[in-house]
Structure formats: C-alpha cells, structure tokens
C-alpha positions as CSV (number, residue, x, y, z in Angstrom):
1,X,39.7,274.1,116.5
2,X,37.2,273.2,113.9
3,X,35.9,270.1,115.7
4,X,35.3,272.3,118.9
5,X,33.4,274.9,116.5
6,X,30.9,271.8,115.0
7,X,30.2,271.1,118.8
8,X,29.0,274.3,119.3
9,X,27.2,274.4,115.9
10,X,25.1,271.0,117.1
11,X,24.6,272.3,120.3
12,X,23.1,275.8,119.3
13,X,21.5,275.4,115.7
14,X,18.4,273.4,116.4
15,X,17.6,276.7,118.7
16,X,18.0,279.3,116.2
17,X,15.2,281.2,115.1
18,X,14.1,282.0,111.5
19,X,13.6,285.5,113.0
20,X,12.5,288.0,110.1
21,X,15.7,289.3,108.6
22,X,17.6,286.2,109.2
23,X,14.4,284.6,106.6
24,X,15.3,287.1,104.1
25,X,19.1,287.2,103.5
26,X,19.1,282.9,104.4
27,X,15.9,281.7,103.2
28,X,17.0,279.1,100.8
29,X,18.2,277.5,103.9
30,X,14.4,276.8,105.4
31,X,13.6,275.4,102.5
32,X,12.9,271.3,102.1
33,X,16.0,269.3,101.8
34,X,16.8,268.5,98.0
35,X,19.4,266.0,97.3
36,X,19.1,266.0,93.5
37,X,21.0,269.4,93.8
38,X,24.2,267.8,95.7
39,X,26.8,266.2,94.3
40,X,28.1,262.5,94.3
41,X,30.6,263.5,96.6
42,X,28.6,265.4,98.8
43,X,26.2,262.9,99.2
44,X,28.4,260.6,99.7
45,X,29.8,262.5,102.8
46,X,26.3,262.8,104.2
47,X,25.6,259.1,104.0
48,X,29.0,258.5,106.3
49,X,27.7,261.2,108.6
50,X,24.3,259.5,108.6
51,X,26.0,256.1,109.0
52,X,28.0,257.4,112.2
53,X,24.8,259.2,113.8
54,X,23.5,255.6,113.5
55,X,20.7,256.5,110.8
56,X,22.3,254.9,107.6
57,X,22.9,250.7,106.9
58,X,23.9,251.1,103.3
59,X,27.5,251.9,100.6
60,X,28.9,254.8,100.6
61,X,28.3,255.2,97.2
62,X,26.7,258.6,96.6
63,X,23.6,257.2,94.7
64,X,20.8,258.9,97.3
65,X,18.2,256.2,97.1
66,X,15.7,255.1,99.6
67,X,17.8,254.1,102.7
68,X,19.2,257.6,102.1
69,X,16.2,259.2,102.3
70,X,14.7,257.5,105.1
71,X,18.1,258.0,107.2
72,X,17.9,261.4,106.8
73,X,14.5,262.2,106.9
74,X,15.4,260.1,110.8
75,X,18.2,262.3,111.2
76,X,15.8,265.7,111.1
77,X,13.3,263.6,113.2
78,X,15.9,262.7,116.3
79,X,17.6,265.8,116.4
80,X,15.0,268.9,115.2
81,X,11.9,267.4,115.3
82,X,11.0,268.2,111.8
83,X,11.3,267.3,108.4
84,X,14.4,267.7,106.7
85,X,15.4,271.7,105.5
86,X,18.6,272.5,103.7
87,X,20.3,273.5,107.3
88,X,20.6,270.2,108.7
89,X,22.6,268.9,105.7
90,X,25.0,271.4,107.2
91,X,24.0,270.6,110.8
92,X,24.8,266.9,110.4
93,X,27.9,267.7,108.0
94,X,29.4,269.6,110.4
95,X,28.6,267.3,113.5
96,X,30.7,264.8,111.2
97,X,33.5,267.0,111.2
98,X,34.2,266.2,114.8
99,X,34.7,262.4,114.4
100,X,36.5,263.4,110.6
101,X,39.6,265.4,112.1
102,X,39.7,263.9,116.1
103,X,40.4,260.5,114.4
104,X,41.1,260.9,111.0
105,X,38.5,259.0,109.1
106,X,38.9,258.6,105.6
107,X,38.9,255.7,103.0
108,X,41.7,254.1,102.9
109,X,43.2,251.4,99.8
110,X,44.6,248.5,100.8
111,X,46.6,247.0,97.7
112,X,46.9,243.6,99.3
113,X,43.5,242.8,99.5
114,X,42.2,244.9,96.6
115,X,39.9,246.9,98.6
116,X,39.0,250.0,100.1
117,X,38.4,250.6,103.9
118,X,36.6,253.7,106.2
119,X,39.8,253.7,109.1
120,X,40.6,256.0,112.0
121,X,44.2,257.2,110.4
122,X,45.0,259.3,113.1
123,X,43.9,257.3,115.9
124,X,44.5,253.5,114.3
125,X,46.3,251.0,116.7
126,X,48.6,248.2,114.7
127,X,47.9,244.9,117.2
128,X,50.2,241.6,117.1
129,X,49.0,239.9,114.0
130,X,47.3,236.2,114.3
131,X,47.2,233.4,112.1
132,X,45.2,234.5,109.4
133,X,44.8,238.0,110.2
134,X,46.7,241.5,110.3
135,X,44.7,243.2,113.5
136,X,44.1,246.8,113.9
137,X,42.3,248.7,116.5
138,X,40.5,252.2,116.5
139,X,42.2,253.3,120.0
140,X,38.9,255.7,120.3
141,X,36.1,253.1,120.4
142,X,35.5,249.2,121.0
143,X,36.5,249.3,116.9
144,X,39.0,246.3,116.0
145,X,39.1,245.6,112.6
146,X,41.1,242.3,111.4
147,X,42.2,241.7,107.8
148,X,43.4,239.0,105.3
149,X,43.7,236.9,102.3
150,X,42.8,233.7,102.4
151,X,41.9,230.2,100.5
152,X,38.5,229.2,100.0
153,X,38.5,226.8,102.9
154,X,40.0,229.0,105.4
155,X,37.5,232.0,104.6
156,X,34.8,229.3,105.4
157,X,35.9,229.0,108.5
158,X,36.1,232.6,109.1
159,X,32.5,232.9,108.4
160,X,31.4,229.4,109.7
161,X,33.2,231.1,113.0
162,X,30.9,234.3,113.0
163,X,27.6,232.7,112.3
164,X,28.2,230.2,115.5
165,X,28.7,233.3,117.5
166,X,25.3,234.5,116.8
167,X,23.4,234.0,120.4
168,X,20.2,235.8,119.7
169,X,16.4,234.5,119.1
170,X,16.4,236.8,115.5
171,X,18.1,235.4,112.7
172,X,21.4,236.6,111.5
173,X,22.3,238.2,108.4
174,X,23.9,236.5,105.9
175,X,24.7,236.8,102.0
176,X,26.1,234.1,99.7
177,X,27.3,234.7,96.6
178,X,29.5,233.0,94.2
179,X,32.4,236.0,94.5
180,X,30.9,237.7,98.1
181,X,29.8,236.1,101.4
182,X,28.7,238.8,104.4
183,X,28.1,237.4,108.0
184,X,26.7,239.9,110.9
185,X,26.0,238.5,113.9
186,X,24.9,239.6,117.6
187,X,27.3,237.6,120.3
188,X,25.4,236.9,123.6
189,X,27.3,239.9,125.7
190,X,25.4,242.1,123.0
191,X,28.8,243.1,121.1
192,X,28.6,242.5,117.4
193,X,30.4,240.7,115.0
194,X,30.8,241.2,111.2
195,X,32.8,239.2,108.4
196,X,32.8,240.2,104.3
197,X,35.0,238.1,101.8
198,X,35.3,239.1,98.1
199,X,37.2,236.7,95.6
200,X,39.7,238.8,94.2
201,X,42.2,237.5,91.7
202,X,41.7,234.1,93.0
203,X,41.6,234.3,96.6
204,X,38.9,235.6,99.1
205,X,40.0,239.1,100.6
206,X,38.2,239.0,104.2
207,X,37.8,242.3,106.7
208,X,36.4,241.3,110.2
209,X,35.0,243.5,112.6
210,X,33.6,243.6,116.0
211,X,32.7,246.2,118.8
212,X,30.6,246.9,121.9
213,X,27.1,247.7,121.6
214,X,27.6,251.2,122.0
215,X,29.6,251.3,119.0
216,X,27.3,249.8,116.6
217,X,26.7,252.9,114.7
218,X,30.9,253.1,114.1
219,X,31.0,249.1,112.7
220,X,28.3,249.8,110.4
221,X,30.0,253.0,109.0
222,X,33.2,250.8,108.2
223,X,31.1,247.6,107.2
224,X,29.0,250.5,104.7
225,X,32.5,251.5,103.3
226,X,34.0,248.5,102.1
227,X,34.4,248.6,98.9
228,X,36.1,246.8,96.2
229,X,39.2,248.5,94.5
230,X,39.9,252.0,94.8
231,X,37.6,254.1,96.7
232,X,37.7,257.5,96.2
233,X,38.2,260.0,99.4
234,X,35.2,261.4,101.5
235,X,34.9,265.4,100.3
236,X,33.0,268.1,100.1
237,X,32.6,269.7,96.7
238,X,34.1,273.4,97.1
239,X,31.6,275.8,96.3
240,X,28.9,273.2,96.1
241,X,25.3,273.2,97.4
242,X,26.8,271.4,100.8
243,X,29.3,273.9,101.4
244,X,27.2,276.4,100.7
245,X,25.1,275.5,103.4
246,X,27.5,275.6,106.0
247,X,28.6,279.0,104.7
248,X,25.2,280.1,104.7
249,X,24.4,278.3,108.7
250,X,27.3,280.0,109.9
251,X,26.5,283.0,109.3
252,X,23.1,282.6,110.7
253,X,24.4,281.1,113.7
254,X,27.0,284.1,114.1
255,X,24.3,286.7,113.4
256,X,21.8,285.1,115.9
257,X,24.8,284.5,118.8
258,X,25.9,288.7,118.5
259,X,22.2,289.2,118.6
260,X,21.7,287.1,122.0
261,X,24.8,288.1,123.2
262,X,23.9,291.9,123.2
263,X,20.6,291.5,124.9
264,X,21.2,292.3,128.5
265,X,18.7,291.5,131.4
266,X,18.5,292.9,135.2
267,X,16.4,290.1,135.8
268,X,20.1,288.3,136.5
269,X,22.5,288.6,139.3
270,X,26.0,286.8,139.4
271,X,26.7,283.9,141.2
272,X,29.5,286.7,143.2
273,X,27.6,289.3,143.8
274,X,30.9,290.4,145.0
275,X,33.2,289.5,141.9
276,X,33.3,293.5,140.6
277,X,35.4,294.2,143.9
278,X,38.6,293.2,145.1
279,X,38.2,290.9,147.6
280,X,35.9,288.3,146.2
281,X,35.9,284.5,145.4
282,X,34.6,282.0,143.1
283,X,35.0,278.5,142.0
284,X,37.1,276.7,138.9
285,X,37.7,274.2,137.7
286,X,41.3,272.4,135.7
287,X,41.3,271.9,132.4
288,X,44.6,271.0,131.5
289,X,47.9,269.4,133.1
290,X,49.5,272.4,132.4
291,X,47.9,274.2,135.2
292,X,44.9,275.9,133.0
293,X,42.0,277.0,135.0
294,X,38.3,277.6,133.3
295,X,36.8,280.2,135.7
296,X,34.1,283.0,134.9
297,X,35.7,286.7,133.9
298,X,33.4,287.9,136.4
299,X,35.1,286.4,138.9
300,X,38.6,287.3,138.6
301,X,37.5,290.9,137.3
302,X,39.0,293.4,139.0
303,X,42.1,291.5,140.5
304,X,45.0,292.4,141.3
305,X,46.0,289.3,142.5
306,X,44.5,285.8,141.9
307,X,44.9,282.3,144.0
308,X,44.0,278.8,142.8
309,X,43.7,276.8,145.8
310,X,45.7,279.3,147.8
311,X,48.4,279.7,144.8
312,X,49.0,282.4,142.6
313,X,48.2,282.2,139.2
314,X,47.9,284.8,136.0
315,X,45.3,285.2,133.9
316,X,45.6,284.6,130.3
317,X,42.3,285.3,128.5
318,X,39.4,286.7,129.4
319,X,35.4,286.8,127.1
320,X,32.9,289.6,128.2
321,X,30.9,288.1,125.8
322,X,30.7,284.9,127.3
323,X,31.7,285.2,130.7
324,X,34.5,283.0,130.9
325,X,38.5,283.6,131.8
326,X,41.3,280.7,131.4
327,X,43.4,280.9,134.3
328,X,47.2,279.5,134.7
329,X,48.7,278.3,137.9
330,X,52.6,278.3,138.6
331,X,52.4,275.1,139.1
332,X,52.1,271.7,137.1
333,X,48.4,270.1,138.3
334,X,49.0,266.6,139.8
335,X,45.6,266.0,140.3
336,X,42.7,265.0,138.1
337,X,42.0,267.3,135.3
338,X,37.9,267.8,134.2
339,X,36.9,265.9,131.1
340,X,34.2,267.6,128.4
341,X,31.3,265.6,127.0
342,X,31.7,265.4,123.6
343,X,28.0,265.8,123.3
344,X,25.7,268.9,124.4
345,X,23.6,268.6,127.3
346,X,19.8,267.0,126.7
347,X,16.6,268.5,128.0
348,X,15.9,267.5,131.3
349,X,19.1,265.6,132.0
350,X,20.5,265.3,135.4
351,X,23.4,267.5,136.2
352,X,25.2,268.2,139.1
353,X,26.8,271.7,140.1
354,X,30.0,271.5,142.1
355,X,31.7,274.8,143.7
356,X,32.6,276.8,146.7
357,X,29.3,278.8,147.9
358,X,30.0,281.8,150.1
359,X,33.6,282.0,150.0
360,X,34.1,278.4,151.6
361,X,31.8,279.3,154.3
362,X,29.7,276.7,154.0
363,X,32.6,273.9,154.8
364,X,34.2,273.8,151.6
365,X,33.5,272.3,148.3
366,X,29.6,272.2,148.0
367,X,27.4,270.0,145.7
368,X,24.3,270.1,144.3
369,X,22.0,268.3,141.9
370,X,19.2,269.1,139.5
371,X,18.6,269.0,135.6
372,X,18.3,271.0,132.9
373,X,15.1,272.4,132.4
374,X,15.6,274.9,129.2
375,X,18.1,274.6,126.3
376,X,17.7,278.2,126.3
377,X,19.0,280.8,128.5
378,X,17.3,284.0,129.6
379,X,15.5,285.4,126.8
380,X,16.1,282.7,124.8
381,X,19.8,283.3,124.7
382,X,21.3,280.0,122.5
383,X,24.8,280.2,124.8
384,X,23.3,280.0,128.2
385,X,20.9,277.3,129.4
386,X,18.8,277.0,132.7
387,X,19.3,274.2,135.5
388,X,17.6,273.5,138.8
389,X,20.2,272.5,140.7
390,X,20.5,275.3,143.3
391,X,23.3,277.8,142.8
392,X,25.0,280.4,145.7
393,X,27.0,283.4,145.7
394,X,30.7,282.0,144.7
395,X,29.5,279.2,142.7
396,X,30.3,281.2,139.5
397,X,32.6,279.3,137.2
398,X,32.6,275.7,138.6
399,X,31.9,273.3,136.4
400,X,28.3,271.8,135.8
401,X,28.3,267.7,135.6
402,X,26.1,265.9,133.1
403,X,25.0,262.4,133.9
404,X,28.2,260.6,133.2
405,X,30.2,263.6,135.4
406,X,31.8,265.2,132.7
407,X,31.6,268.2,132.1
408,X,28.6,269.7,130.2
409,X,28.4,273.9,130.9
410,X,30.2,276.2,133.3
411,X,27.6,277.7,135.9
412,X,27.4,281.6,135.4
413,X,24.7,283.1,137.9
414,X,21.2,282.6,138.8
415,X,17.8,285.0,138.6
416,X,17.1,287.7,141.0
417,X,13.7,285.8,142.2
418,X,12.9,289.1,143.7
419,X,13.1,291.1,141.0
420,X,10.8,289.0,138.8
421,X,8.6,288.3,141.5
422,X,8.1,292.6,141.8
423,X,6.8,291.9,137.6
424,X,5.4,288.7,137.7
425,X,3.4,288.7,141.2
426,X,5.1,285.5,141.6
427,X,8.1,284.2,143.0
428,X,10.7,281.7,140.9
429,X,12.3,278.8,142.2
430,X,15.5,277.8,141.3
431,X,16.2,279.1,138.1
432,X,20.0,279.2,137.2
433,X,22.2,279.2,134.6
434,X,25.2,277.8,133.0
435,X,27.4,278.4,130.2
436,X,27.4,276.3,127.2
437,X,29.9,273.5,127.7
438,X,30.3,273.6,123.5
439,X,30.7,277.6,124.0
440,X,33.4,276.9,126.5
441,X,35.5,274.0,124.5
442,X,35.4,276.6,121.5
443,X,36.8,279.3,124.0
444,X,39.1,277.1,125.0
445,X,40.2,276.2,122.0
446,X,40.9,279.7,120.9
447,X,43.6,279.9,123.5
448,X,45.2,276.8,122.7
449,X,43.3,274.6,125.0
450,X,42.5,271.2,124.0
451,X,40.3,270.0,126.7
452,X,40.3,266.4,126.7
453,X,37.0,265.2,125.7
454,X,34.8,262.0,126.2
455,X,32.8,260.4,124.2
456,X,31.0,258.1,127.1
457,X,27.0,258.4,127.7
458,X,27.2,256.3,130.5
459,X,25.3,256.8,133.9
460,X,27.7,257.4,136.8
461,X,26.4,257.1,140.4
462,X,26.0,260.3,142.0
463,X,28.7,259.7,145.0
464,X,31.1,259.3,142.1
465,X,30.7,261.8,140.3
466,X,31.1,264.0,143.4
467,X,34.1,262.4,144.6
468,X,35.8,262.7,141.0
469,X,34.7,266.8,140.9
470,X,36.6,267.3,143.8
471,X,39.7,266.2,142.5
472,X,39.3,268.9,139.4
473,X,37.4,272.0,141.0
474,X,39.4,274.6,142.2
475,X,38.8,278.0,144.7
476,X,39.6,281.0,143.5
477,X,40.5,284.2,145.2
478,X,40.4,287.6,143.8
479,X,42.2,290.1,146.0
C-alpha cells in the first residue's frame, strides 16, 4: 500500500502550490534544505535514496559532506527545478520507499566475509555457486552480485579479470591499497562491472557485481554500501526532522488534493455523455488475473447490469472523487493483463489512448496517439492531467499508454470546446484528460489490488503497443 501511496506522492508534489494558508500552517517546509538538523540515520537514508535516483557515488555513512550535497542539490535540480527546500527530503524519502518494501532493501551482515551488504531480501535469487564464488541475483533488475573469500593470488585474478574487461577509451577506476583493492570497469556491450576485496583476518573478502546500463544507478547503491563489519540498518529516526517532513508533506498534499478535488468545472463533458443512463457503454481495461476490471464510475453509474466483453460482472468499489470503479468478472482472465509504469508520466511524452468510441460503432477497439501536454488537469487539478491524443464518447475508462505501453493514467473525459469557445472567442483543439496512473495504483491498492508494475523506460514501437492493448482493454456495457 505504502509504495503505491509514494508513487502518487512523486507524481503530484512537485505540482503543489505554496497557496497562502498552506504557507502558514507548513512553512518550515519551503524553507532551504538543512542537513545539519538531520540525524546520522536519516541522512544516511537519503544518501541510499540519492544513490538509487542515480545522484549519489559515495558510503553510506551518514557523514553529509560534499558529494552529499552536490547529489542533492542534483536531485532538486532533475526533479523540481529548484534548489533544495525541506519537502524534497520527504519527496525523495518517500520515492525510496517504493524500491525499500517492493524488494526489501536493507543492509545485510554477512559473517563469512566480515562485511556488510545493501541486498534485495525480498526479491534476492540464490544462483548455482562457481568456483570461487557464492552467486546471487536481484530477480527485479540486471543486479547479480557474487561473493567470496579468497587467497591473495586468487583475488588477483578476480580483479586482473575485471580490469581486462574494461573496453572503453576512458580509463577505469581503480584503488590499491595494502588491505583494499576496488576495480570498476565499463564492458564493451556498455554493462558494468565492479570488484572490492578487503583483507580480513588474513584472507581477502571479495563482492563482485555487474548489471546492464540501465541499472547503473542500482550497482552503485550496493557498491556505496559495502562496508566492513557490521553495518547498521537503513532508518528513519521517529519523530525526527525527516519524518517530520513527510508528516508535514502529507498533509499538504492531502489538503491541496480535497481542495482540487472539490473544484468543479462545466467547462468538462464525459467521455459517455450517456454514462448517467441505463443503456450506455464505455471502455476498461484488466488489471488483475482475477478478473478485476479498472473502469471509470461514470461509466458503470447507474447500472443495473454490467458486461465485460459481453459477460456479467459486479462492481466492487467505486470513487466519486476520482472517477474510477474496479470491476470483477465471473470469470478467470486468460488473456493479457495491463501492466503500470512504475514511474509517472513526463511532460510531453508520447502516449497512446486505446478504447471503444461510440459504443463499438466505429469497428471496435479504437486507437489513438498524442502526448501529454500539461501535468495539470483543468484548473490546475494535481490528479488529472491533459493529453492530445483525441478522445470520443465511450472512451472513458480505457487505459492511456506511455511510451513503453504501460500504463500511465486512465482517460476520463475531454473539454466541451464549445463551451469555452462561447468565453474565450476561440475554439480548443484536442484537449483531454486522463486520470493519474499513480492516483489509480493507490485506488487500486485500497481494494486489494496489486497491479503489477514495471519498472522499464524503454521505447516500444507504436504497432506493438497497440497489438498488446488489445489483449487487456475491455468493453463495458451498462444496462
């Protein structure tokens, strides 16, 4: 539940407001960034949340020196455009959160080798062991990590074995010591390639790693964690200055949502004109391989009786607020089931909007393709965003595609362009909206849904992502 909630926190808090009240009750939380009022342990849990974000190449040791800074201070820079406040320490703590309880990460002691290691506990594979190695595997990335205690001569090897792998014109890093030797190399497929050796009690402890690319940032949050001996765990210090600030973000958050969620508009009409009535239709889409159906509650408001794909199913929650309704069917899905992005939709991304327009009419399934123009949705509303992609009458609650075709927001309706054009003296071109796809995991959620959730930001072609929709979108009936 909580990781589902930090998505939606990243997704919405670099568009809140410091609207007047919210400055007065939460002002401590504009202020500039001050680590010197953290503790050990809480900056210690920032530096592995800067590590994974990519921002941090140094221990996990709590002392906030300059790396620190300057990987923060990158952080605010990516992600808010602005130098760091006290609300991104709970922005990027909670973003953390996500990775912390999906796989489990946490420092974990070895006895063996005398040393302390950042694993996935929940989602670490065990692999055959090799010669010299005991091989694990983080089953959620390109992770492996290999480990093992070896003579003088064989750790050599290891590390003669990882500098020859190095196939790039910059030099690789290395560090020789008389008790440590590091190796970190580049391979020539660009995957990486890291090796650490510590003489302990007379032999040379060694922890390999390697992974794709893509996965850089998670190799150097476990190469920045080993540690010799004991490490203790990664925390947050209760009822510190870093929990504080998440209490405090929350809040905000929570005000500014029930504030944007009871502004109301008649500047937008559904995507089902129709859905108040008996006798209308919308899209879907599957969310589980139970038979759950993510829908809008427009669309099956009303009902008396509701068909998936010409079968009946019941509905089992239902958000005014948000415009959204979970669906079962009677039956187990055998098809394809619609996968989340683990990350929120960017400005301007592609996106692709799949559904049944008109009932069906139009020769069934229907896809379009656009991008997101806004972040925002009508009058600025944080859980809503706008996309070009052109949206009809019974497109309501199919699912809206980011670039990789998973599934980034859940279209909702589009604006009356004659209504604006009577106030404006001008008339809009397709403006649309969609749900938040982090507002619809933590709906989800609530109801027991764990939608299954991908971490890829790979480009898909367009004919594929189209071809994969159909096997997950869904037609819905209400009679």
């Amino acid at each position: 539940m909580k990781k589902l909630l930090c998505a939606f926190l990243l997704g919405i808090l670099p568009l809140v407001s410091a609207t007047s009240a919210l400055a007065q009750n939460y002002e401590h939380l504009l202020q500039d960034f001050r680590a010197s009022e953290l503790t050990r342990e809480d900056k210690r849990f920032l530096q592995a949340a800067l590590a994974f974000e990519g921002h941090y190449l140094g221990l996990l040791d709590g002392d906030w020196g300059r790396l620190s800074r300057e990987a923060m201070a990158r952080y605010s820079r990516k992600e808010f455009n602005s130098a760091s406040e006290e609300w991104h320490i709970a922005a990027l703590a909670l973003g953390f959160f996500d990775r912390f309880e999906r796989d489990g990460w946490d420092m974990q002691f070895y006895p063996g080798l005398e040393m302390s290691v950042l694993v996935p506990l929940r989602t670490l594979v065990t692999d055959p062991p090799s010669a010299n190695f005991t091989n694990l595997r983080h089953s959620g990335s390109s992770l492996s990590i290999s480990m093992g205690i070896h003579s003088q001569a064989t750790a050599q090897r290891v590390h003669d074995f990882t500098m020859g792998a190095h196939a790039r014109s910059s030099a690789p890093y290395s560090v020789r010591k008389s008790s440590l030797a590091i190796s970190s190399v580049t391979k020539s497929d660009g995957s990486l390639l890291y090796a650490r050796s510590n003489f302990i009690n007379g032999s040379w402890s060694t922890v390999m790693l390697s992974a794709r690319s893509y996965d850089a940032s998670t190799l150097n949050a476990v190469a920045s964690s080993l540690t010799r001996g004991r490490a203790s765990q990664l925390t947050i210090t209760p009822n510190g200055n870093l929990e504080k600030a998440i209490r405090g973000t929350l809040e905000v958050v929570e005000a500014e949502t029930r504030k944007q969620q009871g502004e109301t508009s008649q500047n937008v009409s559904r995507a089902d004109q129709g859905a108040e009535t008996n006798g209308s239709a919308g899209s879907g889409f599957v969310v589980s391989q139970e038979g759950h159906i993510l829908t809008n509650a427009h669309v099956i408001e009303g009902c008396n009786e509701i068909l998936v794909d010409g079968g009946p199913a019941r509905l089992i929650d239902s958000s005014q607020e948000f415009d959204l309704a979970i669906l079962k069917a009677d039956t187990p899905v055998e098809e394809a089931v619609a996968i989340f992005s683990a990350f929120p939709a960017k400005l301007n991304s592609d996106v692709t909007v799949v559904g049944y327009p008109y009932g069906g009419l139009l020769g069934g399934l229907n896809v379009t393709r656009g991008s997101v123009s806004s972040l925002k949705g009508l009058g600025g509303n944080a859980t809503t965003m706008q996309v070009t992609a052109p949206v009809q009458s019974g497109n309501s609650g199919g699912p809206l595609l980011g670039p990789s075709g998973n599934v980034v927001g859940v279209v909702v309706s589009k604006l009356d362009a004659v209504k604006v054009a009577g106030s404006l003296g001008d008339m809009p071109q397709n403006v649309n909206f969609a749900i938040r796809g982090e507002i619809a995991k933590l709906f989800l959620a609530q109801n027991g849904v764990d939608p299954e959730l991908s971490l890829s930001r790979d480009v898909a072609a367009p004919v594929a992502i189209a071809e994969q929709a159909t096997k997950f979108t869904t037609f819905i009936e209400c009679k």
